[in-house]
C-alpha positions as CSV (number, residue, x, y, z in Angstrom):
1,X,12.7,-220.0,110.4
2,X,15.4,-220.9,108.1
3,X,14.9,-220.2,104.6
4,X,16.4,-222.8,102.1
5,X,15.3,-220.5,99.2
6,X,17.8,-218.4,97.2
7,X,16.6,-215.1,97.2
8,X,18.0,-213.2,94.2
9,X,19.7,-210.3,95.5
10,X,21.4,-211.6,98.8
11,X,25.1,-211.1,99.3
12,X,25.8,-213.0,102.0
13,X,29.5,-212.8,102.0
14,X,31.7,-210.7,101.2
15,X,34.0,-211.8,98.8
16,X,37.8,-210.2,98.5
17,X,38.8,-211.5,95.6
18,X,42.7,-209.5,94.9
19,X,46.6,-210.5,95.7
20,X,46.7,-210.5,99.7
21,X,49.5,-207.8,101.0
22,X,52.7,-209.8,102.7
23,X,51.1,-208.7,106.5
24,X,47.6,-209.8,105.9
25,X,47.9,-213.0,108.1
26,X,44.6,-212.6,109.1
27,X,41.9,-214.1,107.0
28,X,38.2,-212.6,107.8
29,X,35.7,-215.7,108.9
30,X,33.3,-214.0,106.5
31,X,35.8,-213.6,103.9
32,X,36.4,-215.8,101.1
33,X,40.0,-214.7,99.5
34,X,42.5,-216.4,97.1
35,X,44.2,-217.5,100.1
36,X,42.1,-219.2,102.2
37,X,39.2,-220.6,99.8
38,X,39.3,-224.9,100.3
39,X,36.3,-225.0,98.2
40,X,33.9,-227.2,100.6
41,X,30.5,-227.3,99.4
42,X,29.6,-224.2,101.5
43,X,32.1,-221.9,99.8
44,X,31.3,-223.0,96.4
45,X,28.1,-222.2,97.3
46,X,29.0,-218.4,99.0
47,X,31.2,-218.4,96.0
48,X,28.4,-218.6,93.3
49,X,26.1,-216.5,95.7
50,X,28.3,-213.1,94.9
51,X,27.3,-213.2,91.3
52,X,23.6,-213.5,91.6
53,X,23.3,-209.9,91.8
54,X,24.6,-209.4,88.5
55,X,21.3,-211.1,87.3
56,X,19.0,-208.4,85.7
57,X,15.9,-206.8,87.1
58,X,17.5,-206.1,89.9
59,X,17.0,-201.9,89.3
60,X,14.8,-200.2,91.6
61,X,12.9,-198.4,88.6
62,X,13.4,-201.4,86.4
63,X,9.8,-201.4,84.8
64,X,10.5,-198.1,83.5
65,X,14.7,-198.2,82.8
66,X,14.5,-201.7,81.5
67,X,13.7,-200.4,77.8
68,X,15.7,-197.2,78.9
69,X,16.4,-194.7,75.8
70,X,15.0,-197.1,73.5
71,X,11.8,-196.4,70.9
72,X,9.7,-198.0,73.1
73,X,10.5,-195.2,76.1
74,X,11.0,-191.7,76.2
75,X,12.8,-190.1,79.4
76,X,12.0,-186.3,80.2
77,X,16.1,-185.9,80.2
78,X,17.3,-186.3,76.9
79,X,20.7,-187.5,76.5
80,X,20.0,-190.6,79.0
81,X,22.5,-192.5,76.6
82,X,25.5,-192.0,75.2
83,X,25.0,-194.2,72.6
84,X,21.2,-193.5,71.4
85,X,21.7,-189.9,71.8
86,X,24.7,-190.2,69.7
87,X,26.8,-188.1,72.2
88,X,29.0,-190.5,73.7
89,X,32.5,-189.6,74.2
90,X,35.8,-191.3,75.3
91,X,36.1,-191.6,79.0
92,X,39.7,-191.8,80.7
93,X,39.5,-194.9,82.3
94,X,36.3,-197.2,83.8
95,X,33.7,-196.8,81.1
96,X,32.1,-200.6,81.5
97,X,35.8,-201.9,80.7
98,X,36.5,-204.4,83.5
99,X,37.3,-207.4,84.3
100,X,37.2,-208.1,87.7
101,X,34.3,-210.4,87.6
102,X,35.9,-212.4,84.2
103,X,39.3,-212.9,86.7
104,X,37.1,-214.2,89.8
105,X,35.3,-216.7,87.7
106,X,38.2,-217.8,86.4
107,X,40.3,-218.1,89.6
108,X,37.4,-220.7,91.0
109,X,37.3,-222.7,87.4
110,X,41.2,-222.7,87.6
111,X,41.0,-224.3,91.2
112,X,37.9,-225.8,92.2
113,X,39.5,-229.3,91.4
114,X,41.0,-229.1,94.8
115,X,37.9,-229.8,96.8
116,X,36.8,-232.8,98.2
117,X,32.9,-232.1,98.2
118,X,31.3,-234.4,95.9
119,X,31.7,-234.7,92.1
120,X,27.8,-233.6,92.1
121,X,28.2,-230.7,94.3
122,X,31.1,-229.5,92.2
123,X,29.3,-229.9,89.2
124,X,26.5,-227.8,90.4
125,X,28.6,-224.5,91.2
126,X,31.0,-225.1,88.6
127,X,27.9,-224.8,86.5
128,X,26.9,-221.7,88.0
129,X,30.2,-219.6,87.8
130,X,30.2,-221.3,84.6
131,X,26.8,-219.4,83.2
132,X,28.1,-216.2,84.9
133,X,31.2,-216.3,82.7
134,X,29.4,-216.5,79.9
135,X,26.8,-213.6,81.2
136,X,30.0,-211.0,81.9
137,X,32.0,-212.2,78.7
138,X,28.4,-211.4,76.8
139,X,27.3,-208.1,78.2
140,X,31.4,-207.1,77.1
141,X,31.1,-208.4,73.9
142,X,28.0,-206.4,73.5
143,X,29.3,-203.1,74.7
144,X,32.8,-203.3,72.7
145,X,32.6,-206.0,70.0
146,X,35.8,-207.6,69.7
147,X,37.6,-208.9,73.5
148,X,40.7,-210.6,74.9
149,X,39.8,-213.6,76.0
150,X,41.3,-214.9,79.4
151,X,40.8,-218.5,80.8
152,X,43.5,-218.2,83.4
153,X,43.8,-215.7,87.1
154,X,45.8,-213.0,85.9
155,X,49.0,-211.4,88.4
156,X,50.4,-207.9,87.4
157,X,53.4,-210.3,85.3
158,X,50.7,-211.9,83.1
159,X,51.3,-211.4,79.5
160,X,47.7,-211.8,78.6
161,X,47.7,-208.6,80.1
162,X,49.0,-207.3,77.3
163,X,47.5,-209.4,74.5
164,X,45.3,-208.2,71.8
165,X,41.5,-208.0,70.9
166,X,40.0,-211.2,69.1
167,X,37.2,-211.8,66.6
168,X,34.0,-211.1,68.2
169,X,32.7,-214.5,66.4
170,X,35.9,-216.6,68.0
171,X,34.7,-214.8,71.5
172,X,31.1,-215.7,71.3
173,X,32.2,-219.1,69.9
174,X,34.1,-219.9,73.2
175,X,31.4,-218.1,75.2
176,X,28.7,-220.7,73.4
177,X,31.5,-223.8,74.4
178,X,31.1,-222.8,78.1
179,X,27.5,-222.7,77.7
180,X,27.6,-226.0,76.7
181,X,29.6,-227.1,79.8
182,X,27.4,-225.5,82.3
183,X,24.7,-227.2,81.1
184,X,26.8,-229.9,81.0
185,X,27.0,-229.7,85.1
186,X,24.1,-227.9,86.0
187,X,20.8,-229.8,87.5
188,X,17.5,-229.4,86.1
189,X,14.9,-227.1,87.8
190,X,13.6,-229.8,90.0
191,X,17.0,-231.0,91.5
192,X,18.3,-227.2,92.5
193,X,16.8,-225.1,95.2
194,X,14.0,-222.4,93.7
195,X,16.0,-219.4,92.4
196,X,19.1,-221.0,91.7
197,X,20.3,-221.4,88.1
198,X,19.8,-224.8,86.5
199,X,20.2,-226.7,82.9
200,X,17.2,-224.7,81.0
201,X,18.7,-221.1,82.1
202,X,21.5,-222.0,80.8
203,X,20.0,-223.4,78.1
204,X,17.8,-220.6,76.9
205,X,20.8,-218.1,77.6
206,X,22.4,-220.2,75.1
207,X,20.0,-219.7,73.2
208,X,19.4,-215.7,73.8
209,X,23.6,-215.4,72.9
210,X,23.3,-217.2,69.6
211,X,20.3,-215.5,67.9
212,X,22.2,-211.7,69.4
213,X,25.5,-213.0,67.6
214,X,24.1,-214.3,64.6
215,X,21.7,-211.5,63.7
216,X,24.4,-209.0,64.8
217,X,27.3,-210.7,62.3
218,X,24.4,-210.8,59.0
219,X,22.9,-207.0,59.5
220,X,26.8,-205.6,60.1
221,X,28.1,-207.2,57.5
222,X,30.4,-205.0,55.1
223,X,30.7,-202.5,58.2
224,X,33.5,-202.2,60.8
225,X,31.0,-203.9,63.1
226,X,31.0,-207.5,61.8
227,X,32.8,-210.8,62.9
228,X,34.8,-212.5,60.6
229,X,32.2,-213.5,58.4
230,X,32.8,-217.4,58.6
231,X,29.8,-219.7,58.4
232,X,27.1,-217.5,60.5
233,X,24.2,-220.0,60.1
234,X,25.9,-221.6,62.6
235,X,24.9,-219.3,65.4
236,X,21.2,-219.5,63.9
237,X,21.5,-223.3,64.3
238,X,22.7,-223.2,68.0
239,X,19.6,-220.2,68.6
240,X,17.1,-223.1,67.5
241,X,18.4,-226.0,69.1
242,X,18.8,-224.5,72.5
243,X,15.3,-223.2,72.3
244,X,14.1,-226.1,71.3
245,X,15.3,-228.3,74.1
246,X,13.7,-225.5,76.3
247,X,10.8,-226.2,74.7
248,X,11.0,-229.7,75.3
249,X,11.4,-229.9,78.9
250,X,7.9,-229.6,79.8
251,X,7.4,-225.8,80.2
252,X,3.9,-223.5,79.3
253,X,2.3,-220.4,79.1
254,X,0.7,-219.4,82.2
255,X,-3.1,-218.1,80.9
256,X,-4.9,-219.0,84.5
257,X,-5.1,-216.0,86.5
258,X,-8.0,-214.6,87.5
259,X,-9.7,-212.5,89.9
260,X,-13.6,-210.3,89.5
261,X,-10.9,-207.0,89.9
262,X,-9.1,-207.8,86.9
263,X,-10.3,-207.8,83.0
264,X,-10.6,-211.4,82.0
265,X,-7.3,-212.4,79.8
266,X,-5.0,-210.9,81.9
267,X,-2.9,-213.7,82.9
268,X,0.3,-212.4,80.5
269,X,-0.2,-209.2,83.2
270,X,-0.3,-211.1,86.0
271,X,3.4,-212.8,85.3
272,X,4.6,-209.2,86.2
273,X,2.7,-208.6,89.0
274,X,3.1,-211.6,91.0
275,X,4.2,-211.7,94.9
276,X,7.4,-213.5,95.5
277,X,6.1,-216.1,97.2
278,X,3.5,-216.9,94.3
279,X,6.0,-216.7,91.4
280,X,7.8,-220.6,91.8
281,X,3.9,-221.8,91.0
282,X,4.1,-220.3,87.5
283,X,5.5,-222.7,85.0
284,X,6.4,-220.2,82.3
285,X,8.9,-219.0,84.6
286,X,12.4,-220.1,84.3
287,X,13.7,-218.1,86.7
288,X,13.2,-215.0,89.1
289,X,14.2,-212.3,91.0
290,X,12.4,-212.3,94.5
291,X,11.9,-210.1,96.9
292,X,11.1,-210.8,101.2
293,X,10.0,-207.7,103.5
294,X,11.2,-209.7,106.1
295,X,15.0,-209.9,104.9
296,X,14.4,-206.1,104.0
297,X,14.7,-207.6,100.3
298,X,12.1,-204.5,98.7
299,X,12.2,-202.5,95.4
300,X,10.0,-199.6,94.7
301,X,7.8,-201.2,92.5
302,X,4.7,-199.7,93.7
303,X,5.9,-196.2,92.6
304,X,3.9,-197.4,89.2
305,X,1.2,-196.2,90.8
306,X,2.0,-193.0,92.0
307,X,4.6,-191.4,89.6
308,X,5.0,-191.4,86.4
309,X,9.1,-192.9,86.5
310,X,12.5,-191.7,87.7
311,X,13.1,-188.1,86.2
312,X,9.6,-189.0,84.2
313,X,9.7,-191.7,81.9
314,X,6.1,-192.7,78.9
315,X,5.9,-195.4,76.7
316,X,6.5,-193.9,73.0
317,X,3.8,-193.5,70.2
318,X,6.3,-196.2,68.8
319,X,5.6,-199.0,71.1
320,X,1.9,-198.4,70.9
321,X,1.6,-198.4,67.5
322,X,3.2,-201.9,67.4
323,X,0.6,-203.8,68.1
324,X,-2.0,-205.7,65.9
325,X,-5.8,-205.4,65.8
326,X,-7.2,-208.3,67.2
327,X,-8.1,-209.5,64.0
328,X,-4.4,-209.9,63.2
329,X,-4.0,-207.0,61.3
330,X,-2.1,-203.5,61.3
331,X,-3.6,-200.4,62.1
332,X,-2.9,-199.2,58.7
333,X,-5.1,-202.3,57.3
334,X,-7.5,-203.1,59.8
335,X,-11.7,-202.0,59.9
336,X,-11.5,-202.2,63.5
337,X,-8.5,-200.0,64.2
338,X,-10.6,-196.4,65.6
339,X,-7.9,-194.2,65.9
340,X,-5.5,-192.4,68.4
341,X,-7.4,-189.9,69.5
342,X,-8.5,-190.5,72.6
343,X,-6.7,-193.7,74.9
344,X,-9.8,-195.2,74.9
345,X,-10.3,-195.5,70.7
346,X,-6.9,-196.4,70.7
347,X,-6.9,-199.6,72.9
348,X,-10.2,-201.1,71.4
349,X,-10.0,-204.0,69.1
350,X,-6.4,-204.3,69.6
351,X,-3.9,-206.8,70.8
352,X,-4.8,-207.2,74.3
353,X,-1.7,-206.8,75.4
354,X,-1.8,-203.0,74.6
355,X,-4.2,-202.4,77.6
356,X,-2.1,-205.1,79.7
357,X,1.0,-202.6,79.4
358,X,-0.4,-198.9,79.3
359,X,-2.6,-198.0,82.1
360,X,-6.1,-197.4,80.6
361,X,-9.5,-195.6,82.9
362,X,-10.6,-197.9,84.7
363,X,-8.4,-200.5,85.4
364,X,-7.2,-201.2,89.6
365,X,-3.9,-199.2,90.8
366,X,-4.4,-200.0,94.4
367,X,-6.4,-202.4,96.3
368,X,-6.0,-203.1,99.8
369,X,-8.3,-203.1,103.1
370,X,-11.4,-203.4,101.1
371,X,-10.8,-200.1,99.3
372,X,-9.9,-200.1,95.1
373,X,-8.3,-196.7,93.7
374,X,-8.6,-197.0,89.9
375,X,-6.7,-195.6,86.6
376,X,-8.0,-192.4,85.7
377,X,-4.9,-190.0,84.0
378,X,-1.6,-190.4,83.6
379,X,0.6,-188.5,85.6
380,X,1.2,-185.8,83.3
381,X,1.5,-182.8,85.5
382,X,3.1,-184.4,88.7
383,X,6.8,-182.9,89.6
384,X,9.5,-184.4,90.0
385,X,8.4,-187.5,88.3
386,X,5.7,-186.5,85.1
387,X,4.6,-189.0,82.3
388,X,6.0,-188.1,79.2
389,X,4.1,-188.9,76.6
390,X,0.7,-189.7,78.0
391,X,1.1,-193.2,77.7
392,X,1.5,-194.4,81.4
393,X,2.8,-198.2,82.2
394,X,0.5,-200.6,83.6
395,X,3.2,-203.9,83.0
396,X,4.4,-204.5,86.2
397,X,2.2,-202.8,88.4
398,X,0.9,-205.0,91.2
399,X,-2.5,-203.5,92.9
400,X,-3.2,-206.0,95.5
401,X,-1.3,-204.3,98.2
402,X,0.5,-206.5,100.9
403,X,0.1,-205.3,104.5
404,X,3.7,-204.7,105.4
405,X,3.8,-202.8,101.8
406,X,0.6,-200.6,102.7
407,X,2.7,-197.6,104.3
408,X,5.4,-197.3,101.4
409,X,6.2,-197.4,97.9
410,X,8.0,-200.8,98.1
411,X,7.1,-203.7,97.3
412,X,7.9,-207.7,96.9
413,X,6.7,-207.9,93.3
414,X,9.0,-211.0,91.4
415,X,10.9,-209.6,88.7
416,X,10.9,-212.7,86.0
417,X,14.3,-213.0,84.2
418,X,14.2,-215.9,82.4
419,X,10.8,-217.3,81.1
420,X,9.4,-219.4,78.4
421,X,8.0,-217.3,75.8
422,X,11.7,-215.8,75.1
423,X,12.3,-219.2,74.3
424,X,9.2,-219.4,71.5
425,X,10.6,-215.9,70.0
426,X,13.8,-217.1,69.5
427,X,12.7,-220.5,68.2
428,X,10.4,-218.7,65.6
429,X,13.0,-215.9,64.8
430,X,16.3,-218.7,64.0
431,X,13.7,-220.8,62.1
432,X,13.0,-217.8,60.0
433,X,16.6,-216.7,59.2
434,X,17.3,-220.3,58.6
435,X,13.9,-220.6,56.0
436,X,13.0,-223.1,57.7
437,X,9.8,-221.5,59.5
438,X,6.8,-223.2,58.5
439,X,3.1,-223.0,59.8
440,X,3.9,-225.7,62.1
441,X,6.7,-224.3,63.5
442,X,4.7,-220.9,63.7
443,X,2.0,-222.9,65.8
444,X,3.9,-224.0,68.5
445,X,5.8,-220.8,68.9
446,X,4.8,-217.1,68.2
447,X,0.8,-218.6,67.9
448,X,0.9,-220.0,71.2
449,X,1.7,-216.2,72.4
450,X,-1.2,-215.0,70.3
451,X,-3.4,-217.3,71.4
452,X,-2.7,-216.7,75.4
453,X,-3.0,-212.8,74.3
454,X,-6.4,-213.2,72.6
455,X,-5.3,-211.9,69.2
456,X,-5.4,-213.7,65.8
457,X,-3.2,-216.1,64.7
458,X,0.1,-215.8,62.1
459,X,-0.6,-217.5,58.9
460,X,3.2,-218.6,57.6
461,X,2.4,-216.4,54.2
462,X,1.3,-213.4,56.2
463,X,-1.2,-212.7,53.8
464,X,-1.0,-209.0,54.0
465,X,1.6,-206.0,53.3
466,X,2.1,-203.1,56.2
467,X,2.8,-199.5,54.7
468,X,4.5,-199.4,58.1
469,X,6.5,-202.4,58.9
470,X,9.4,-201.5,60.3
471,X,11.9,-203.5,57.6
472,X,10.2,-203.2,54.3
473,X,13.3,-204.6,53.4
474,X,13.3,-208.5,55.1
475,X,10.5,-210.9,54.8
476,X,6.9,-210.0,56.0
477,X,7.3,-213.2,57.9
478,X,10.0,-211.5,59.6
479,X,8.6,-208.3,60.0
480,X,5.7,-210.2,62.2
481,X,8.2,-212.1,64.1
482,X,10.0,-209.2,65.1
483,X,7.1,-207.1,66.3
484,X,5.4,-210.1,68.2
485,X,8.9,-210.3,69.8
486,X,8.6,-206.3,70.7
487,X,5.2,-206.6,71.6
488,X,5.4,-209.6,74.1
489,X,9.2,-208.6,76.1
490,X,8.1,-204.5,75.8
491,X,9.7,-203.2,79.2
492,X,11.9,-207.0,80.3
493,X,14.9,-205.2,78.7
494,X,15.3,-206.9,75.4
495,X,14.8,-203.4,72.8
496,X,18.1,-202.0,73.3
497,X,20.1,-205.6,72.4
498,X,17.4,-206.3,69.5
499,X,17.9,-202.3,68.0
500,X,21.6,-203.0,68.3
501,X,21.8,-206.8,66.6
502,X,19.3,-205.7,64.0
503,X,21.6,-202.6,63.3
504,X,18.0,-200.7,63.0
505,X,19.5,-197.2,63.2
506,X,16.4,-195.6,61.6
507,X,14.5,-196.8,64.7
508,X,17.3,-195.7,67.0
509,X,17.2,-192.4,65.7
510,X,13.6,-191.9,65.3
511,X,11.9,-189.2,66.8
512,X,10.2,-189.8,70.6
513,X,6.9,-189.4,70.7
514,X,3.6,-189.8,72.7
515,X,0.3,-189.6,72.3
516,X,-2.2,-186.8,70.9
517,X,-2.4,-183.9,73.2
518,X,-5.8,-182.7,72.6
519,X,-7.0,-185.5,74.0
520,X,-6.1,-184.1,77.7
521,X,-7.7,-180.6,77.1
522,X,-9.8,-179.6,80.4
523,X,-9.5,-182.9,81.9
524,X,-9.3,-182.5,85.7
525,X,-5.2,-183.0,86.3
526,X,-4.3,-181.4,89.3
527,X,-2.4,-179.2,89.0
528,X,-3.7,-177.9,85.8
529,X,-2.1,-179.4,82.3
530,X,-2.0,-176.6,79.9
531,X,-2.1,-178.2,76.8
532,X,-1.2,-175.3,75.0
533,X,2.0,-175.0,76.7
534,X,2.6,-178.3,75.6
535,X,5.8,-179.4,73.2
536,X,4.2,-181.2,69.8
537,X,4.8,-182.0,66.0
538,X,3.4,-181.1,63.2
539,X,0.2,-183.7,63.8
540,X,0.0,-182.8,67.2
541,X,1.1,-186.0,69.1
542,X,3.8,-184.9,72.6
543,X,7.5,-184.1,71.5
544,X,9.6,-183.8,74.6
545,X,12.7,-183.0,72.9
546,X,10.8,-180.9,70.0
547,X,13.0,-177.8,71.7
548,X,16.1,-179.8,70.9
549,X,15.8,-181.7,67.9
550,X,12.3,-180.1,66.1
551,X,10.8,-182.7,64.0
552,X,14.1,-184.3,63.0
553,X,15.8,-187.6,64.5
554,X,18.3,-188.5,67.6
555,X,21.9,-187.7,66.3
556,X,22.9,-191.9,66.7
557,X,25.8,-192.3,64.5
558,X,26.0,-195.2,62.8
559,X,29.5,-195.3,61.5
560,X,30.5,-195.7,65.4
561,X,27.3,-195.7,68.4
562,X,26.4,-199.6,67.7
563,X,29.7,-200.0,70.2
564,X,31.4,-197.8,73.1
565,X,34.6,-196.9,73.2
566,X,37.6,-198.2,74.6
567,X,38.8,-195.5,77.9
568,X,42.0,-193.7,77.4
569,X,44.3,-195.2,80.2
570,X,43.4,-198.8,79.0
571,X,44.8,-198.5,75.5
572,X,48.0,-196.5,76.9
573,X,48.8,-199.4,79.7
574,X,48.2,-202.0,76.7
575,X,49.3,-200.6,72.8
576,X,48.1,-204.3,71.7
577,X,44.5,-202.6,72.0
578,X,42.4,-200.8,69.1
579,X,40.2,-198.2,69.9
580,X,36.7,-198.7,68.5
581,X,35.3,-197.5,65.2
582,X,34.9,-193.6,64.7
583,X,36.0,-192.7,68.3
C-alpha cells in the first residue's frame, strides 16, 4: 500500500549536491545534482525531503541525550561536553563549522524560479527549504555567535568566501526575515500532508529564535558575547507575536488519555509515549517524528525500560527539585513537601509531572500479551548502562508493547518536535521581559499547563519568595516562568539553549547530583548495590564525579564556553575570520 505520509527520517534520494567533474556525463536517475535538477514538483519535493532528517529527535537515545550534560542529567562519563565541562579545545578543522547545508538551500532558492510546477507547489517547498535555512543558520549562530551570511551558491572564485563575520543581531535579524517568508509560502496544517512542515512550525520556530536571540543579547550584555546592543525588545516583540498567532490557530492541550493501567492525569505522559500512528490525533502536536516497523523506520526507545541510558545517564537532584508542591509552592515553603528521603516522600504532594518523568514503584514498564512488568528500582547496578543518580526516566517510555516490537528493544514511539505548550512558554516568558505579563496573560498561557498537570495556579504577584530560586536576581514572576518552562520541556532538548541564552553559568557549573543514597541500603538490586562503596557529598545525596571535582563545581568558563571555537584551518584559508573569545 502506498503511503502518502511523510515519515520523518526517510531519505529517499540521494542528493549530490557539489561542482560535477568535466567527465561526469552521466547523471544518476536517483540523483538530484546542480546539473540536472528542472525543479518539477517531484524534485522540489525529493529536494525538501533530504533535510528532514536534520529535524531533532531523531537520536536513538534521544530521551536521555536530549538534556545531554545539562543540570537536569548527569552521564556516568564526565567530560560529555566540551563546553559544560569547560574542556573544550580548538580542533583543526570540522568542529560543527560547515556549510554545506547553508550552500544547498541556497542553490534551490537561487533557482527554483525556473520551474514550471505551479506557483502553489513552489510556494510550498520554497517554504520548506526556506524553514530549514533558517534552522542551519540558527543552530550556527548558536554554536559560534557572530556568522557570514551567504544568500548566493558559492564556487571556489566566490569572494564571500572570504568575507568576514557579522553581528549576531544582523544574522538573526535576516534569519527572522526568512522566517517570515516561509510562512509567507507555507500551507497551514490541514492543506500539507501529516509530517510535513507548515505555516505554525514555522511560526512557532519564529517564535523559539526570537525569545533565544533576545534573552541571549540582554543577559550577555557588557560581555564579548553580546549583539550590537540596538533595540533588543524588538526580538521580545517578534517572540510574542509569533506565539500568539500559534495560539490563535485553533490548537490545545491534549488532557484525554486514559487507560485502568495508567495513574489518572497522565495525559502530559502520554504525548511521549504515543505510537506513530496515534500521534496526528493529538492536537497539541505541531509536528512529529514518526517511526513505521514496516519501512524498518525504529529507534530504541524501549531501552527505557531495561537500561538505565547510553554509558548510564539519571536525572539530577536539580531537575527534581524543580518542581512545585501541588499547592503551588516550593519545597522550601510548602507543609506538604515530606522530604527526599525515600522516592516515594519525594514524589507525594508534588507537581504531577515529577512522577510523569521519573519512574516511581509501581508504575507499568512493559505490558503486552496480557502480562504487566512494573517499576520497582532503578537500574543502579546494571553494567554497561547503570542509572546514575537514582532518579530513573519514565518521560518517554511507552509500556504497551506492539507485537512486531515484542522481541527487541525498538520501538515506533513518535518523537514530538514541535508542540503547543512551547508556544504558551514563550508567550508568557516575552510578555514578562516586555512587563507586559498580566494575570490574564498568565491564564491562557503557563496556567493552562498547570491546570492539565494538576498543580496550582500562578497568581501574576507570585505571592511568595524561594530561598532557592534559581535567579534571586530577576523578577519572582520570572523565576516561575522559567522553572514552569524547565519543568514542562525536561528531556525535549530545550536546557542546554535556555542555560546558554540565560548566560546561567552558576547552573552550568553546579555540581551533578542524585538522590540520597541510603535510601537504596539492602534493597534487592541484583547484583548487589553496595551503598557504601558509593561516591556522595557531604549530605549524602550520589556524586558521580565526587572523585573528580569533590564538592566543588564543573570548570565551565565563562569568559569563553557560552560559544565554540572557530577550527584552525578555517581561519588560516580565510584571515577575514576572528577566532572566538578566550580560545
Amino acid at each position: 500500500m502506498k503511503k502518502n505520509i511523510l515519515i520523518i527520517g526517510i531519505i529517499t534520494i540521494c542528493f549530490t549536491l557539489c561542482s560535477c567533474d568535466d567527465e561526469l556525463d552521466y547523471i544518476p536517475q536517483d540523483t538530484l545534482t546542480d546539473q540536472g535538477i528542472s525543479f518539477s514538483k517531484t524534485e522540489m519535493e525529493m529536494y525538501a525531503n533530504q533535510y528532514y532528517p536534520s529535524l531533532p529527535g531523531y537520536l536513538s537515545h534521544w530521551a536521555w541525550l536530549s538534556d545531554g550534560s545539562t543540570d537536569n542529567n548527569v552521564p556516568a562519563g564526565f567530560g560529555s561536553n566540551g563546553l559544560i565541562y569547560g574542556i573544550q579545545t580548538v580542533p583543526s578543522s570540522g568542529g560543527g563549522w560547515g556549510w554545506g547545508n547553508i550552500r544547498s538551500t541556497n542553490f534551490f532558492l537561487n533557482n527554483y524560479k525556473k520551474s514550471k510546477a505551479s506557483i502553489a507547489d513552489q510556494n510550498k517547498y520554497v517554504g520548506e527549504v526556506l524553514f530549514f535555512k533558517s534552522m542551519f543558520y540558527f543552530n550556527l549562530m548558536k554554536n559560534f555567535g557572530d556568522l557570514p551570511w551567504l544568500s548566493n551558491t558559492l564556487n571556489v572564485d566566490s569572494e564571500e568566501l572570504y568575507g568576514e563575520r557579522i553581528s549576531r543581531s544582523v544574522v538573526t535579524d535576516s534569519i527572522l526575515k526568512i522566517l517570515d517568508e516561509s510562512i509567507a509560502k507555507l500551507p497551514t496544517k490541514t492543506q500539507t500532508e501529516t509530517g510535513r512542515i507548515h505555516k505554525d512550525v514555522a511560526r512557532l520556530f519564529k517564535a523559539r529564535v526570537a525569545l533565544y536571540e533576545g534573552t541571549w543579547e540582554k543577559y550577555h550584555q557588557g560581555t564579548p558575547f553580546a549583539g550590537d546592543g540596538r533595540d533588543i525588545d524588538r526580538f521580545f516583540t517578534q517572540a510574542r507575536d509569533a506565539a500568539e498567532a500559534v495560539m490563535n490557530s485553533g490548537y490545545s492541550l491534549y488532557s484525554d488519555f486514559s487507560d485502568p493501567l495508567i495513574p489518572d492525569g497522565f495525559s502530559y505522559w502520554r504525548l511521549f509515549s504515543t505510537p506513530s500512528n496515534e500521534i496526528t490525533g493529538i492536537s497539541e502536536v505541531l509536528l512529529a517524528r514518526r517511526y513505521d516497523s514496516e519501512l524498518g523506520l525504529v529507534f530504541w526507545g524501549q531501552q527505557i525500560r531495561t537500561s538505565g541510558g547510553p554509558s548510564g545517564q539519571g536525572i539530577s537532584k536539580s531537575l527534581v527539585d524543580a518542581y512545585l508542591c501541588s499547592d503551588g509552592l516550593p519545597t522550601a515553603l510548602s507543609p506538604l513537601y515530606l522530604g527526599d528521603d525515600t522516592l516515594e516522600d519525594l514524589v507525594t504532594d508534588r507537581d504531577p509531572r515529577l512522577r510523569m518523568t521519573v519512574s516511581t514503584p509501581g508504575v507499568p514498564i512493559k505490558v503486552f500479551d496480557g502480562n504487566v512488568d512494573y517499576y520497582q528500582l532503578p537500574f543502579l547496578t546494571l553494567n554497561p548502562w547503570p542509572n546514575t543518580t537514582g532518579y530513573q526516566i519514565y518521560k518517554w517510555l511507552n509500556p504497551f508493547i506492539a507485537p512486531e516490537d515484542a522481541s527487541g528493544l525498538n520501538t515506533t514511539t513518535a518523537v514530538p518536535i514541535f508542540r503547543y505548550a512551547e508556544a504558551l512558554l514563550i508567550a508568557a516568558e516575552a510578555h514578562e521581559e516586555l512587563g507586559t505579563c498580566t494575570q490574564e496573560v498568565l491564564d491562557r498561557t503557563i496556567n493552562l499547563l498547570r491546570t492539565r498537570a494538576g498543580v496550582a495556579t500562578l497568581d501574576a504577584n507570585v505571592g511568595f519568595s524561594d530561598p532557592n530560586w534559581d535567579f534571586p536576581n530577576l523578577s519572582p514572576l520570572l523565576n516561575e516562568i522559567r522553572r514552569e518552562r524547565r519543568v514542562e520541556l525536561a528531556f525535549e532538548g530545550f536546557r542546554f539553549d535556555d542555560l546558554f541564552r540565560w548566560a546561567a553559568s552558576h547552573l552550568i557549573s553546579s555540581p551533578r547530583l542524585g538522590s540520597k543514597v541510603e535510601q537504596w541500603r539492602d534493597r534487592p538490586f541484583s547484583p548487589e548495590y553496595d551503598v557504601d562503596a558509593v561516591q556522595v557529598n557531604s549530605e549524602g545525596y550520589i556524586s558521580p564525579y565526587f572523585h573528580i571535582l569533590g564538592e566543588g563545581n564543573l570548570e565551565f568558563d565563562p569568559s569563553k564556553n557560552y560559544l565554540y571555537p572557530l577550527p584552525i584551518d578555517q581561519l588560516t584559508l580565510n584571515p577575514n575570520l576572528t577566532q572566538n573569545p578566550g580560545y
